[in-house]
matplotlib code that plots the C-alpha trace (Angstrom):
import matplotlib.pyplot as plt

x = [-12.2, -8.5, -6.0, -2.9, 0.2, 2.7, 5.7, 8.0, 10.0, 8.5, 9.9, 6.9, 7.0, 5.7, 2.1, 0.2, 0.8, 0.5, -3.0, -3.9, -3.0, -5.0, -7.7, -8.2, -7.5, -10.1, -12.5, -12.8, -14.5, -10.7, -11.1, -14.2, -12.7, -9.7, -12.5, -11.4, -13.0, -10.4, -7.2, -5.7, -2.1, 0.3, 3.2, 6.1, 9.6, 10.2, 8.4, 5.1, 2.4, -0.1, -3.5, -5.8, -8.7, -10.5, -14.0, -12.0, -8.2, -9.3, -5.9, -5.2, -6.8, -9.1, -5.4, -4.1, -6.8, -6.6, -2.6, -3.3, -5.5, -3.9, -5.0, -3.1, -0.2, -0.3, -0.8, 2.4, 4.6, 3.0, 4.2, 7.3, 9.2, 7.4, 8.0, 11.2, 11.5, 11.8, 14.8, 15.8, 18.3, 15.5, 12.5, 11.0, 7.3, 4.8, 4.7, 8.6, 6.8, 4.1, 4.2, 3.4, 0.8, 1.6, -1.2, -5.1, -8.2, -11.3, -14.2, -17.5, -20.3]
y = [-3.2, -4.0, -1.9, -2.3, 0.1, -0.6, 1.5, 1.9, 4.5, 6.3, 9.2, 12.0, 12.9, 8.7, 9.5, 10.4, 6.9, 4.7, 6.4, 5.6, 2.2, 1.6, 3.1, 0.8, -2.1, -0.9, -0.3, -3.9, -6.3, -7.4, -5.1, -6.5, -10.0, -9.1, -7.9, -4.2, -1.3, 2.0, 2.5, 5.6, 6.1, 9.1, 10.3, 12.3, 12.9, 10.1, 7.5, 6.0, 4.6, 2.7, 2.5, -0.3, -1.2, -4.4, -5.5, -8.1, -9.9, -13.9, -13.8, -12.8, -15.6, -12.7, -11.6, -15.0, -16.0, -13.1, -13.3, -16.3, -13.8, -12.6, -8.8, -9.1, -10.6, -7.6, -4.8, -6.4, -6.0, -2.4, -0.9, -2.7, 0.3, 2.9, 1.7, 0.2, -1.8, 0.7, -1.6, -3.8, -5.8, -7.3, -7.3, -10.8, -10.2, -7.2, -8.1, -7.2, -3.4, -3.5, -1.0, -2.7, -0.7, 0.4, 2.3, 2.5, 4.5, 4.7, 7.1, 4.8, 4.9]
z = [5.1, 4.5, 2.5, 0.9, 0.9, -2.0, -2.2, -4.7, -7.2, -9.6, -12.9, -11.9, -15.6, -15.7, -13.6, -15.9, -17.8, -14.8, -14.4, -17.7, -17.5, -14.2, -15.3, -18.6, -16.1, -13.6, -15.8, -16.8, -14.0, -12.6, -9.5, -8.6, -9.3, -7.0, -4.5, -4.8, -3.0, -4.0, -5.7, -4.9, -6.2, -5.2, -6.0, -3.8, -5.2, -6.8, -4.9, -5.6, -3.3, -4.1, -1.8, -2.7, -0.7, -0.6, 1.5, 3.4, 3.4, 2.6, 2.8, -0.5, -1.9, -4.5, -5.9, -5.9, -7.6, -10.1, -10.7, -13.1, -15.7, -18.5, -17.5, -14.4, -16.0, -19.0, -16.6, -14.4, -17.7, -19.0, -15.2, -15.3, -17.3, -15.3, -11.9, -10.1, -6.5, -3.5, -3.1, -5.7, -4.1, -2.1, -4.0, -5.1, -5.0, -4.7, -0.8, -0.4, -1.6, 0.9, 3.6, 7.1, 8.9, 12.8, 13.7, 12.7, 13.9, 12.6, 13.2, 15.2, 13.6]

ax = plt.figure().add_subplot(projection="3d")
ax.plot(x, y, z, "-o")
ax.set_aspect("equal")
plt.show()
């Protein structure tokens, strides 16, 4: 499985519209189309973290893929008042956002 860490700033007051709006977009078929597993999202003062799991990286080549439907593209611009860039002096992209993982365990089986 890989995951996804997305970082960025968040009102608190705005969580409980940013779950609504992911869950009308999950439950259409885009996080199967984007090859998602989980979507967690948390908030701590202030910040917000997003925690998406997908059954395997391709490379990105699900969400690529995905980025060109006009769900993706609506959901984009409904966040867009509710979250800001962790930094937005250096954001371009949602990878400028994504936490870079240092350490992993996993339980055997």
């Amino acid at each position: 499985m890989h995951s996804t860490l997305i970082v960025a700033r968040m009102d608190t007051a705005s969580s409980i519209d940013v779950a609504k709006i992911f869950r009308d977009f999950d439950d259409t078929e885009m996080p199967h189309r984007m090859g998602t597993r989980r979507r967690q999202l948390f908030e701590y003062r202030g910040l917000y973290f997003h925690l998406q799991d997908f059954d395997e990286d391709q490379g990105g080549r699900q969400i690529q893929e995905a980025r060109h439907d006009h769900r993706f593209q609506q959901i984009s611009e409904d966040l867009k008042p509710l979250i800001e860039a962790y930094d937005p002096a250096t954001w371009r992209s949602p990878a400028d956002a994504m936490a870079k993982r240092f350490y992993s365990w996993e339980a055997s089986a």
